[in-house]
N, C-alpha and C positions, 0 to 999 in steps of 0.2 A: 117377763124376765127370762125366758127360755125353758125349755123341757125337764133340764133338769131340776135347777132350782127357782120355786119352792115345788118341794114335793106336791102330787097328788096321791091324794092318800088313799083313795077307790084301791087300790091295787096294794095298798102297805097291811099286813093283819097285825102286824106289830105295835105296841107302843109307837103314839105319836110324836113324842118326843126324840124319840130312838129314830125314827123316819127322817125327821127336821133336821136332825145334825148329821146323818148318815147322806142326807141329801147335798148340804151341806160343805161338807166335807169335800164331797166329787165334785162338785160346782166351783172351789177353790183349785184342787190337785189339776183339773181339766181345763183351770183357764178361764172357764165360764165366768166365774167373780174374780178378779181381778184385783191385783194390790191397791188398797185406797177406794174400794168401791161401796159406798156409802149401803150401808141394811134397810130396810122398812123399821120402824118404831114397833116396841114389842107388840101396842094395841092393835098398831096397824095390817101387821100380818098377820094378828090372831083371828080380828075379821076377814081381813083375805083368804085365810086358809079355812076358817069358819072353828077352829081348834081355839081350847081358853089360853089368857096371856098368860097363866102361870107355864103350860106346855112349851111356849113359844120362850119363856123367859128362861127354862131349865134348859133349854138347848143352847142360847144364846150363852149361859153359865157355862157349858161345858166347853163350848168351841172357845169360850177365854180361855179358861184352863188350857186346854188343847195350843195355843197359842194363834189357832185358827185366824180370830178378829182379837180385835181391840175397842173394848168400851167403856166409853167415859161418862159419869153422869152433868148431863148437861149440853154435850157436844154430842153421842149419837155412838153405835155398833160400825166400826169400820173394818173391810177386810184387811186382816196385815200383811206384809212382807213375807215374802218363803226365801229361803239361801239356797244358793244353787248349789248342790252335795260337788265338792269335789271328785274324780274318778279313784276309785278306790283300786289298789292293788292288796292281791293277798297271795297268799299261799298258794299253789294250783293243789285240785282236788287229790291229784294223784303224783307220788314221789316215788321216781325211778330209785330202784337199789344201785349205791354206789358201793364197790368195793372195799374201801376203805372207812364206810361209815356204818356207825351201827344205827339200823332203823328202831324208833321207838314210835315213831309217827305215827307212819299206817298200819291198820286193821288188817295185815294179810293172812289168809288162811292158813292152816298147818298142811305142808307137804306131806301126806300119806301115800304115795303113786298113784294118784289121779293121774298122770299124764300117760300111763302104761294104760287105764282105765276109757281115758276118751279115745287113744288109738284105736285100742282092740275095738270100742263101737265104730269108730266109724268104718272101718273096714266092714263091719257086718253090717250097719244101714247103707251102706254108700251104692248100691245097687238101685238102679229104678228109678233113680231122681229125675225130674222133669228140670232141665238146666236151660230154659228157655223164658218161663213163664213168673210170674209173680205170687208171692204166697194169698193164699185167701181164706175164707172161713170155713172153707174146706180141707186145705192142704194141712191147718194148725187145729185141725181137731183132735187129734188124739193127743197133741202132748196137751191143749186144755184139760182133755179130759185125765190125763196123768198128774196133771198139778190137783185138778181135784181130791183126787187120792191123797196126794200127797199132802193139802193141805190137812185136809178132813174136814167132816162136819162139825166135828166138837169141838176144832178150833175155829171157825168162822161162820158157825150157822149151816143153813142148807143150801148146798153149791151144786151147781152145775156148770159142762162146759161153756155155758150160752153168758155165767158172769164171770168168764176168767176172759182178761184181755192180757196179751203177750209184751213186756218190753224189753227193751235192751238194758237188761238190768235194775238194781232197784231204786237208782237216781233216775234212769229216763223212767221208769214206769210213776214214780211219783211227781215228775214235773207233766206227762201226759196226763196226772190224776185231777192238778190243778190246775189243766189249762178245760179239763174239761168243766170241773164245777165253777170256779170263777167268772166272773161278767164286769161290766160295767165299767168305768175311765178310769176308778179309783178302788180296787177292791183292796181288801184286809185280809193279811193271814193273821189265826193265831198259831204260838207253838210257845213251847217249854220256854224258861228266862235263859238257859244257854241252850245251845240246840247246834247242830253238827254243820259244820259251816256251809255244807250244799243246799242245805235248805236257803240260807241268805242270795247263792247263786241263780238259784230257782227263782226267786223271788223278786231279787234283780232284773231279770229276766224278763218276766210277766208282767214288770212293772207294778208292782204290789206292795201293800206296807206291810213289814212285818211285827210285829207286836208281840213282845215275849209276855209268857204269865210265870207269877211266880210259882216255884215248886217248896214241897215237903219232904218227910222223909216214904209219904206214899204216891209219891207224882207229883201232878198238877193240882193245886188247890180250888176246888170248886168256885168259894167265894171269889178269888181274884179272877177268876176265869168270867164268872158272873158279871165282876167289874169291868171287865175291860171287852166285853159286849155292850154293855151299857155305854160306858168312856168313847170307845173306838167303831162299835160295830163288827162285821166281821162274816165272812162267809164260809170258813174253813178252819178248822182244828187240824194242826198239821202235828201229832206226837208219836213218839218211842214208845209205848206203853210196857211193855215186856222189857228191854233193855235200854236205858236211855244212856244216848253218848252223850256230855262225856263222865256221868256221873253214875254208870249201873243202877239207877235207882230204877225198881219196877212197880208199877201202879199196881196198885190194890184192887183187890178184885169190885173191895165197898166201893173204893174213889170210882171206880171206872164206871159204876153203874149213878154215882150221883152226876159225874161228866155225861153220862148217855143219857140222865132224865133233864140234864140244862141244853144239852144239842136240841132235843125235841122240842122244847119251851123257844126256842130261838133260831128254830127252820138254819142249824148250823149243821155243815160236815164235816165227817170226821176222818180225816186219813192216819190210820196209823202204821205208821216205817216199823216193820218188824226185820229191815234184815242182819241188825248185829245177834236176834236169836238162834244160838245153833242146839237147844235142846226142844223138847217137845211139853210145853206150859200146859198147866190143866187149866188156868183164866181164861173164860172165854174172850176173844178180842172184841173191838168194837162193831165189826158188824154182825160180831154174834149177840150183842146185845140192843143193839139196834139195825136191824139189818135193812132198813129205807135211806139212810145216812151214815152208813158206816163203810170204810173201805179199808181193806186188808191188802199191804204191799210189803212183796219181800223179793226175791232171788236165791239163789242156788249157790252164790259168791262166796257168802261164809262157811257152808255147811258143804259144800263140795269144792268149787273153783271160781273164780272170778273171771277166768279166761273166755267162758261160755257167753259172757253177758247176758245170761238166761235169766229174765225177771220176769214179775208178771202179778196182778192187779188181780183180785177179788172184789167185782165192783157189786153196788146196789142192785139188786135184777131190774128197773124200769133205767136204770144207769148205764149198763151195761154197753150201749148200741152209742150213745153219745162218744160214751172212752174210746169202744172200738173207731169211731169214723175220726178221732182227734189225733189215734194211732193213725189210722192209713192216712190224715193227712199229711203227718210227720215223716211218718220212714216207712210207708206201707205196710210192714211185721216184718218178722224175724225172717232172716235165710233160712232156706227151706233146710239145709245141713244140718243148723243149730236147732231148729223145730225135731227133725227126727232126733236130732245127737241126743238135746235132751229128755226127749220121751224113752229113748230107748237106756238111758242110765234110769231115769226114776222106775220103767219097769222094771227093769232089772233088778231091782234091790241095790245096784252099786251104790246111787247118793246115798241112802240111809245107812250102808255098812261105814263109807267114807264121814258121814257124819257121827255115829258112834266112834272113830277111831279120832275125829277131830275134837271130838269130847273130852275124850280123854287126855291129848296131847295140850288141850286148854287148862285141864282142872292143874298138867305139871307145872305147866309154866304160872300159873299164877301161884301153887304153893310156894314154891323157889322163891319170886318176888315178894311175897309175903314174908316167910322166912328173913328175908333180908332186909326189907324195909318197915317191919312190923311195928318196929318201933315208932313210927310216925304217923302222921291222920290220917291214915286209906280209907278209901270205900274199895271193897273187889265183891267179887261173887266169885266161885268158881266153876262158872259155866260161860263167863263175861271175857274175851280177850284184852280185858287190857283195865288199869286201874288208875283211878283216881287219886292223889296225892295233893294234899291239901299244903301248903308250905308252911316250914315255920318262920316263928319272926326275923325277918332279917332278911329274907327273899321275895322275892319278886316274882310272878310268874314270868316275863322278859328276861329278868336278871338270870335266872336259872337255867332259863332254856339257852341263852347267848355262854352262859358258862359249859354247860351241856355239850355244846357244839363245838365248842375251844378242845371238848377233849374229844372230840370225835361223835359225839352220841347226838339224834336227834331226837327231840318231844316235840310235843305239844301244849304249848301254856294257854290258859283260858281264855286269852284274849280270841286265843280265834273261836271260842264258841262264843263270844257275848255277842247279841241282835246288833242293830248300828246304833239305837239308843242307850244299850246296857252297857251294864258295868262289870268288870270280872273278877274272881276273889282271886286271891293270891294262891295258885294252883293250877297243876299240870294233869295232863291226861299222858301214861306212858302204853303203848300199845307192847304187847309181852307175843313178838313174833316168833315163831317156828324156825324162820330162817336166819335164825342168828344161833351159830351154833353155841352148844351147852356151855362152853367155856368161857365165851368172849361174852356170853347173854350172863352168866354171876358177876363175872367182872364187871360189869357197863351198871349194874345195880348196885354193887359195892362202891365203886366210883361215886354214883349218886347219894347212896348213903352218908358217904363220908363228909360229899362235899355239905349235905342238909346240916351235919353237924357243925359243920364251921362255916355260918354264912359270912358277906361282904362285912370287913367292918364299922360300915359305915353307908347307912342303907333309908335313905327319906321316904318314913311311911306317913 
């Protein structure tokens, strides 16, 4: 029948069940099984693979569920039909400021004079550069060894420069993360049930399914996470754990340790997107709590500037050398400018002064929106840029954001964070930006207020 399917299981440590349908799986998504391709008989394969019929017959359970096959008693396990996804268009990741509209969209940082700040460095690094040659793991030693610092040990474990690899920011250093732990014709992400629409880009990309789990009010719930290892399989935990978009919900430091003891049970990885954090969290992350399977990804974006596209990956130490070579197949590293730019602000002390001042300029803007919309179902933090607003009856996450935009104002309603199987509540994520000055930023909230109290009269829920 071919290499992939049926599994050999010399090589699976896992439940053989879990192998069977994970095998499975790839052997349909890749083509190998094909629409209408008749199964072996439960007993028949259970001989075959030398595995009991009850193994062979829980997999074959699941792959119906799954919509995988189709089986009938009497007639036999056939592979089904797959729809061919139409091409999807969304939103682009990033939205130019226009003049005349007020951004509630994007996450941009707070203007403190950063740009007064990257000048003056690069005048004083800009001496001595080698403008000729390619960066290497030589050239990017010292800002690794500055992220070091800066991450610290107490937030990711015990680091050195040798597990810091460098990205352009904290979208490419997460899609380098997953091109380097993934494998296979068909792999599985998991991630939160709504999750920030780069990750579905990402995933798009790699060719990968994505599988949301459901959340609580302390993260990811173990159980369902449990479940849809079993269900789906899965190579990759891709979560927000400190700040999750677009629901500020941060994991528990207990959840994060029962998620770190089901990674291990299930040879799963863990990438966790830290870069909506711009405070300093006493939780340790995930690879401080499992530091074989764990990886730490953020950037300099929120907490200083976006301009830098300074990111960069805290990978597993035996990990470490795979990320890096997935990196130089990619983009080689960072410009050697932006290597010194940002080692010479983290010595400096600038990012962390510019980060306490972005603290600050966070906790106003969310008190204000608070203030003004308090009366309705928020989630905020106030270390969080941007809040969650639940609707009430009568709205629509679409309908609101389309009325939104009628008055000038743009959001974000949850459709763009639900997976491509999920579903979205009736709710917006509004981003509480810096660059909407104080006047026109109460107004564009009062706006919104007003309009939550008097929705559409006539609204099919």
């Amino acid at each position: 029948m071919g290499t992939i399917w049926p599994p050999d299981f010399r090589d699976s440590p896992g439940p053989k069940y879990l192998a069977l349908i994970q095998s499975l799986r790839a052997a349909v998504r890749s083509g190998e099984l094909v629409q209408g391709t008749r199964l072996p008989p439960v007993r028949e394969l259970a001989w075959q693979l030398g595995i009991t019929p009850g193994t062979v017959a829980r997999a074959y359970k699941m792959a119906t569920e799954e919509g995988l096959i189709d089986s009938r008693v009497g007639r036999g396990s056939f592979v089904a039909g797959t729809a061919v996804p139409a091409p999807v268009v969304e939103e682009p990741l990033i939205n130019s400021m226009q003049p005349d509209v007020l951004d509630f969209r994007a996450c941009r940082g707070s203007d403190v004079g950063q740009g007064a700040l990257i000048g003056a460095a690069l005048a004083s690094v800009g001496e001595g550069w080698c403008s000729i040659d390619y960066p290497t793991a030589d050239t990017d030693l010292a800002a690794r060894q500055a992220v070091c610092d800066w991450i610290g040990q107490e937030r990711a474990g015990r680091l050195t420069p040798d597990d810091i690899v460098l990205g352009l920011g904290a979208q490419n250093s997460v899609m380098m993360t997953l091109q380097t732990c993934l494998s296979g014709p068909a792999p599985v992400i998991l991630t939160e049930e709504l999750a920030y629409p780069g990750m579905r880009h990402a995933a798009r990309l790699l060719r990968a399914q994505l599988i949301g789990v459901s959340m609580d009010q302390n993260g990811i719930r173990p159980d369902r996470l449990e479940e849809a290892l079993r269900r789906h399989g899965g190579q990759v935990l891709l979560t927000s754990a400190e700040v999750h978009s677009p629901t500020t919900i941060r994991t528990s430091a207990e959840r994060r340790q029962e998620v770190a003891d089901i990674a291990r049970r299930y040879q799963l990885q863990v990438i966790e997107d830290d870069c909506h954090c711009i405070t300093r969290p006493e939780a340790p992350s995930y690879r401080a709590l499992c530091p074989e399977r764990g990886w730490f990804v953020s950037s300099l974006s929120k907490v200083f500037s976006a301009t830098l596209r300074f990111g960069y990956v805290a990978c597993p130490a035996q990990m470490a050398q795979a990320a890096r070579q997935v990196a130089q197949s990619t983009f080689y590293g960072l410009p050697q400018p932006i290597l010194d730019l940002g080692c010479e602000l983290l010595r400096s002390g600038e990012v962390e002064r510019v980060r306490q001042q972005v603290v600050v300029s966070v906790a106003e803007r969310v008190k204000t929106a608070v203030n003004i919309l308090g009366r309705w179902d928020l989630r905020w933090r106030p270390d969080v840029p941007f809040i969650w607003l639940k609707l009430p009856q009568g709205w629509r996450g679409s309908t609101f954001t389309m009325a939104c935009e009628a008055r000038g104002i743009r959001i974000k309603p949850a459709d763009e964070f639900a997976l491509p199987d999920g579903s979205a509540p009736h709710a917006v994520r509004l981003a509480l930006n810096s660059s909407i000055p104080d006047a026109a930023y109460e107004s564009a909230l009062k706006t919104m207020g007003d309009m939550l109290a008097h929705p559409p009269a006539a609204v099919d829920l």
